[in-house]
N, CA, C and O atoms as CSV, one atom per row, in Angstrom:
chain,resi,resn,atom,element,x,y,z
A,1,UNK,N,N,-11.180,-6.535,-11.918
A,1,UNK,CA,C,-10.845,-7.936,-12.120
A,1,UNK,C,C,-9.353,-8.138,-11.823
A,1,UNK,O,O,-8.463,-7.577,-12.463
A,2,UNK,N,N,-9.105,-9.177,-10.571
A,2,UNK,CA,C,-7.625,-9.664,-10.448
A,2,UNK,C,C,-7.192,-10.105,-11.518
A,2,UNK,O,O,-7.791,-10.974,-12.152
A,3,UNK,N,N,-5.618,-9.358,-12.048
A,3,UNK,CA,C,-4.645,-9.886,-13.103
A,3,UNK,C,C,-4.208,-11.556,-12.355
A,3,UNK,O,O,-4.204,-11.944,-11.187
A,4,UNK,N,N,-3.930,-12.118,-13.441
A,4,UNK,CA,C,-3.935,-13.422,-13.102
A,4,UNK,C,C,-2.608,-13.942,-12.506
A,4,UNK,O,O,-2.531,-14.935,-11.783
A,5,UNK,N,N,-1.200,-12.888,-13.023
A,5,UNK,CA,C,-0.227,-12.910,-12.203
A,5,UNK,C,C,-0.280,-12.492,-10.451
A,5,UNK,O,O,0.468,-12.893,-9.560
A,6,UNK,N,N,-1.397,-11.592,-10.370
A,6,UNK,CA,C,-1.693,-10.920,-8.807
A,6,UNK,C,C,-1.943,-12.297,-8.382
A,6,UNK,O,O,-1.132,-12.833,-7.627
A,7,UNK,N,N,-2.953,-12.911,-8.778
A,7,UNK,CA,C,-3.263,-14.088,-8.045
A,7,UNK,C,C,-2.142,-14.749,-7.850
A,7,UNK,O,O,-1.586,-14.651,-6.757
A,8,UNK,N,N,-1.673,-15.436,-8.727
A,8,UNK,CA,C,-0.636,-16.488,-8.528
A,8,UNK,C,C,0.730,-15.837,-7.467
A,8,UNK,O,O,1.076,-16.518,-6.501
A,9,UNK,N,N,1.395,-14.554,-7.746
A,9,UNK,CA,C,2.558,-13.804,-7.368
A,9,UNK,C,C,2.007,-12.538,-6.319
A,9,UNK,O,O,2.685,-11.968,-5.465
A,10,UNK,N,N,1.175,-12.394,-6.518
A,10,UNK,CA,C,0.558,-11.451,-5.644
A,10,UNK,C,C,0.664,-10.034,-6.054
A,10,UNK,O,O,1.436,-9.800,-6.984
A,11,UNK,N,N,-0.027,-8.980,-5.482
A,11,UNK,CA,C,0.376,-7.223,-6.108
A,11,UNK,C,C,1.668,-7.303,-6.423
A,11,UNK,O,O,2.466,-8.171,-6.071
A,12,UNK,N,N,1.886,-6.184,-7.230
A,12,UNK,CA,C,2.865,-5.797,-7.968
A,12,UNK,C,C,3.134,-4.407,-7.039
A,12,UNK,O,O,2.229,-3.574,-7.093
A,13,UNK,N,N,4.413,-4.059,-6.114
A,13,UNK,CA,C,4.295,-2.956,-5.538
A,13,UNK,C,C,4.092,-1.968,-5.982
A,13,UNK,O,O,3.918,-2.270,-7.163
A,14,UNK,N,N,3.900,-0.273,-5.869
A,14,UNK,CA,C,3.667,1.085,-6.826
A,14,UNK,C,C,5.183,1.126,-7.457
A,14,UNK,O,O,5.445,1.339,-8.641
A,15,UNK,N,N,6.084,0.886,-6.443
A,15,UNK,CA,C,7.322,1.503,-7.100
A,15,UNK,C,C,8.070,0.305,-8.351
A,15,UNK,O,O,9.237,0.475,-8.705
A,16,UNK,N,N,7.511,-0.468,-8.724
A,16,UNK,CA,C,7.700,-1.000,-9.819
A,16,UNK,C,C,6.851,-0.391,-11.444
A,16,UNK,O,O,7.131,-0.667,-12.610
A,17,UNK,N,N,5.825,0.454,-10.906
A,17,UNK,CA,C,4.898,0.560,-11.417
A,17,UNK,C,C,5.929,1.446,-12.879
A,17,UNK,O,O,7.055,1.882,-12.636
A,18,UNK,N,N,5.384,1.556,-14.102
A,18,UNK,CA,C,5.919,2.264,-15.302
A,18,UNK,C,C,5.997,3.726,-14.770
A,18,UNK,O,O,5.234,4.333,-14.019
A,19,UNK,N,N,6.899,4.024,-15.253
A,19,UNK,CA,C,7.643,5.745,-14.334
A,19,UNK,C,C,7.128,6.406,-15.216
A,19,UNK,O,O,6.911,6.112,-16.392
A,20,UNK,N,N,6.771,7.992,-14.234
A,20,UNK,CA,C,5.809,9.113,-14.916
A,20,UNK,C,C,6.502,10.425,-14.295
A,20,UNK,O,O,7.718,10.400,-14.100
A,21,UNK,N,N,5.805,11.484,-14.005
A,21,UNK,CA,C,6.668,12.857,-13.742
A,21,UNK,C,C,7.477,12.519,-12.287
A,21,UNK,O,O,8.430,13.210,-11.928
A,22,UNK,N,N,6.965,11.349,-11.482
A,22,UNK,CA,C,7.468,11.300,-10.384
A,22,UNK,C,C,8.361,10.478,-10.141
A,22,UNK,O,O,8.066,9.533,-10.872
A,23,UNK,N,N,9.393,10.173,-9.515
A,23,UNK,CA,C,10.676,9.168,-9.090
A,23,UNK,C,C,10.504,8.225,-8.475
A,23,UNK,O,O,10.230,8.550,-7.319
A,24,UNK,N,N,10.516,6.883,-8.650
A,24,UNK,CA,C,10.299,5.530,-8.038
A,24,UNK,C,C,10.547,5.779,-6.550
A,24,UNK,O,O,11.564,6.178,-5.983
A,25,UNK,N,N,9.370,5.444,-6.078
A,25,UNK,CA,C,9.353,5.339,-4.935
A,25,UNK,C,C,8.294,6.350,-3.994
A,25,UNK,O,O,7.945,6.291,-2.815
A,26,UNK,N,N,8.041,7.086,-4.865
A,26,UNK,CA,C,7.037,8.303,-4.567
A,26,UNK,C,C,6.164,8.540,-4.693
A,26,UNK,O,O,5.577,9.617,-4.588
A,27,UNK,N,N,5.809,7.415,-4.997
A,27,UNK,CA,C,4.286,7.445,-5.685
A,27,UNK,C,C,2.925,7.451,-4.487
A,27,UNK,O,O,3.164,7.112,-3.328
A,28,UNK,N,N,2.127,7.687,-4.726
A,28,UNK,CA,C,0.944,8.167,-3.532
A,28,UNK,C,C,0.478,6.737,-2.891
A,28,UNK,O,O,0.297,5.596,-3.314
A,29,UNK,N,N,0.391,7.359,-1.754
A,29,UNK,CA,C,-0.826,5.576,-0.988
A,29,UNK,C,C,-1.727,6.470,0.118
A,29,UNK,O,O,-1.418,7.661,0.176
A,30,UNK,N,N,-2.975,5.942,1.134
A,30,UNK,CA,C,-3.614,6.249,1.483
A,30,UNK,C,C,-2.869,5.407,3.021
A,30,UNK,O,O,-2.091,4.458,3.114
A,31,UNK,N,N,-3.620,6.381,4.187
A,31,UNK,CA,C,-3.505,5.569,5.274
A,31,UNK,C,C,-4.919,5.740,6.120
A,31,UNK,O,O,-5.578,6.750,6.367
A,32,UNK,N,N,-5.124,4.340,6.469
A,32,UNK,CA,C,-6.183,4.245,7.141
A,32,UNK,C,C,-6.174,3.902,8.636
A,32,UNK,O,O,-5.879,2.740,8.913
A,33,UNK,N,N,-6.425,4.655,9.532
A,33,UNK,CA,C,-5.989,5.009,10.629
A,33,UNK,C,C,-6.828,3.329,11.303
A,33,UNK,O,O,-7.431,2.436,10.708
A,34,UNK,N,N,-6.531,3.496,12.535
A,34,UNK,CA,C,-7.314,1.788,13.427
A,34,UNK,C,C,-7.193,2.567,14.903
A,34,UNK,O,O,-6.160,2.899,15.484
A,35,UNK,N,N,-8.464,2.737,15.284
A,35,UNK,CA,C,-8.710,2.822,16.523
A,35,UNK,C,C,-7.254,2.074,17.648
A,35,UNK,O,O,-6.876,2.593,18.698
A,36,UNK,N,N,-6.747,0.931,17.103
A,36,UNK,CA,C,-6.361,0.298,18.423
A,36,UNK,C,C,-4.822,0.923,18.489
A,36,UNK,O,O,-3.971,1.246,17.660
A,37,UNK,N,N,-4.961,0.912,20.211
A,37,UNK,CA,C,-3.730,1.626,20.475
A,37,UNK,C,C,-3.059,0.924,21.481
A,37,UNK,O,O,-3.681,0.900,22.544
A,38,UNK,N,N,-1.700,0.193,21.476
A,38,UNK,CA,C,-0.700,-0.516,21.926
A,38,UNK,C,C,-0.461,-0.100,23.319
A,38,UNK,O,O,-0.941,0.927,23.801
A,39,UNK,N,N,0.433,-1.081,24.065
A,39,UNK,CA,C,0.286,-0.149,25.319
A,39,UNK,C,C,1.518,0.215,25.472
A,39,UNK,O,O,1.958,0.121,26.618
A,40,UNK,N,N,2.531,0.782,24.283
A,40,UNK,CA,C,3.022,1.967,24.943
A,40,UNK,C,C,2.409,3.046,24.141
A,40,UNK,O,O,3.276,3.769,23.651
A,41,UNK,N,N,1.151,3.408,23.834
A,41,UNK,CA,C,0.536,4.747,23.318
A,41,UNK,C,C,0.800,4.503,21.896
A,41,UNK,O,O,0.530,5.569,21.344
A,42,UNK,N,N,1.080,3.890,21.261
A,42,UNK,CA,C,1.204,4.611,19.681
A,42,UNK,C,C,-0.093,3.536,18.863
A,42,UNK,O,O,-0.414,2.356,19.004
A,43,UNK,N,N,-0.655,4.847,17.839
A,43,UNK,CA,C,-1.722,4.176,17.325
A,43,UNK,C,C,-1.441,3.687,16.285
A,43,UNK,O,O,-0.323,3.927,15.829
A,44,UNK,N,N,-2.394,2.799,15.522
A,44,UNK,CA,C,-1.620,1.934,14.405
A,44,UNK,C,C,-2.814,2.051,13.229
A,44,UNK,O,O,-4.033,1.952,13.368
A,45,UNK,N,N,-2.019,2.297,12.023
A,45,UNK,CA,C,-2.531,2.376,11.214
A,45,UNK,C,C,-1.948,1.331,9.553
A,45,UNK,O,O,-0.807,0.957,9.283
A,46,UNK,N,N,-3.005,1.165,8.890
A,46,UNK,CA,C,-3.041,0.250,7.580
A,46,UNK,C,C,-2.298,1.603,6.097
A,46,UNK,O,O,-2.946,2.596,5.764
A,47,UNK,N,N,-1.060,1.284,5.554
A,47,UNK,CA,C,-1.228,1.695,4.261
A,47,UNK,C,C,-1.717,0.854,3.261
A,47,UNK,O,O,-1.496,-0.355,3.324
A,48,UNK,N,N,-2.389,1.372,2.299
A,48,UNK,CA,C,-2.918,1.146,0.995
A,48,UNK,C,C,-2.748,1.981,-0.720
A,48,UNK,O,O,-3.012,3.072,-1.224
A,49,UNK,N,N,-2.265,0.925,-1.049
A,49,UNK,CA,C,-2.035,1.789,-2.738
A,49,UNK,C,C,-2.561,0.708,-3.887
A,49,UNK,O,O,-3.227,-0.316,-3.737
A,50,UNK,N,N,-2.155,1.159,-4.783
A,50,UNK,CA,C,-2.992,0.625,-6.406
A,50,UNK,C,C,-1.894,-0.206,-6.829
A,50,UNK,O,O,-0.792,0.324,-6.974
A,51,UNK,N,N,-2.043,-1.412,-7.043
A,51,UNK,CA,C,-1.504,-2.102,-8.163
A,51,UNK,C,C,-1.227,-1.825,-9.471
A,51,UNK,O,O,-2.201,-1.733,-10.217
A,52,UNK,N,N,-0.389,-1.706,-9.826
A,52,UNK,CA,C,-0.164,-0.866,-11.301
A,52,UNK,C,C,-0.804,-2.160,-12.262
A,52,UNK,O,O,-1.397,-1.963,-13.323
A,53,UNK,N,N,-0.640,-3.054,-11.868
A,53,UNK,CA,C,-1.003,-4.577,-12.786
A,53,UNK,C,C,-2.534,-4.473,-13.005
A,53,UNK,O,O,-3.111,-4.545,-14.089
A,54,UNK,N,N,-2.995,-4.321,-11.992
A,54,UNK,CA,C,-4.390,-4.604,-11.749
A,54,UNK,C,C,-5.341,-3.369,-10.980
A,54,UNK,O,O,-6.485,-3.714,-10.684
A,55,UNK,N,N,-5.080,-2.472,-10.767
A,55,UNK,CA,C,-5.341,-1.595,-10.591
A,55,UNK,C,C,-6.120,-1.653,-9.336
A,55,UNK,O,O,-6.870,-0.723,-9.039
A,56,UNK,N,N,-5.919,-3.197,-8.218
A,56,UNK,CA,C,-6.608,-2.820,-7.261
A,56,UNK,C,C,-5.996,-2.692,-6.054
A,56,UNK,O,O,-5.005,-3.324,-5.686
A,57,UNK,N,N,-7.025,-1.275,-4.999
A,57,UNK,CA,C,-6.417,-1.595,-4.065
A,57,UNK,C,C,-5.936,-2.620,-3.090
A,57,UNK,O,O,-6.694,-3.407,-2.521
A,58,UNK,N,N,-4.768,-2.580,-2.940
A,58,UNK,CA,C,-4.204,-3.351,-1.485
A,58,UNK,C,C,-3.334,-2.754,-0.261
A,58,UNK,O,O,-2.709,-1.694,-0.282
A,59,UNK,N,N,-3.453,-3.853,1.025
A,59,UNK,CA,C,-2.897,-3.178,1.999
A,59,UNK,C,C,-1.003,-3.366,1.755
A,59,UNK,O,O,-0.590,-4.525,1.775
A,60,UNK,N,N,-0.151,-2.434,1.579
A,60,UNK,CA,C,0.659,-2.042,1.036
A,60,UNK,C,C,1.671,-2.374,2.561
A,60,UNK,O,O,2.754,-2.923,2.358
A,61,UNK,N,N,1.364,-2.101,3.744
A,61,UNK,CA,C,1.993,-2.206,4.871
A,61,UNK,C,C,1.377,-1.347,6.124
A,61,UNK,O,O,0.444,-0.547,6.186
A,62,UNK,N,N,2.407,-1.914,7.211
A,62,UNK,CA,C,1.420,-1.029,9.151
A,62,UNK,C,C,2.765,-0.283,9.202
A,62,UNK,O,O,3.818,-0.446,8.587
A,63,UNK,N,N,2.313,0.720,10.285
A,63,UNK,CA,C,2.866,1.712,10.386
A,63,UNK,C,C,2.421,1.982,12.091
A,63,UNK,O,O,1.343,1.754,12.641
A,64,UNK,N,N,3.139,2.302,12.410
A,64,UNK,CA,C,2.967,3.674,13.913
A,64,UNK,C,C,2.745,4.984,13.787
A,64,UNK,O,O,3.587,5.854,13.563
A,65,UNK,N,N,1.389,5.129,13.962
A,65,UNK,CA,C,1.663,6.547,13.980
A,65,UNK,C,C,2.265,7.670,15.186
A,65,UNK,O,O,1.265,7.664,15.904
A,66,UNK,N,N,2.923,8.320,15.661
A,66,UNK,CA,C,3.464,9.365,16.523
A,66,UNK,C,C,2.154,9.476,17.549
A,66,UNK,O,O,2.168,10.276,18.484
């Protein structure tokens, strides 16, 4: 269930999230790769991590992969 601040303000990034053995900013995300590939060669992929608010996933940011 969306926290009702997510709705209105949107995710809450990880690195805001309440600090644990690890250092702001370090916290884990997933990447989900995308077939499509640009035309100078680099493929592109989706990150995704957890809302500390609401605990759901979202797409966190794109990336290039090498």
């Amino acid at each position: 269930m969306k926290n009702i601040l997510c709705s209105i303000f949107g995710h809450k990034p990880p690195v805001y999230a309440k600090k644990g053995w690890f250092s702001p900013g370090q916290e884990y995300a997933k990447v989900h790769k995308n077939i499509t590939i640009d035309g100078i060669g680099r493929q592109h992929a989706d990150v995704y991590s957890e809302c500390p608010r609401c605990k759901e996933s979202f797409k966190l940011c794109k990336i290039h992969l090498p």
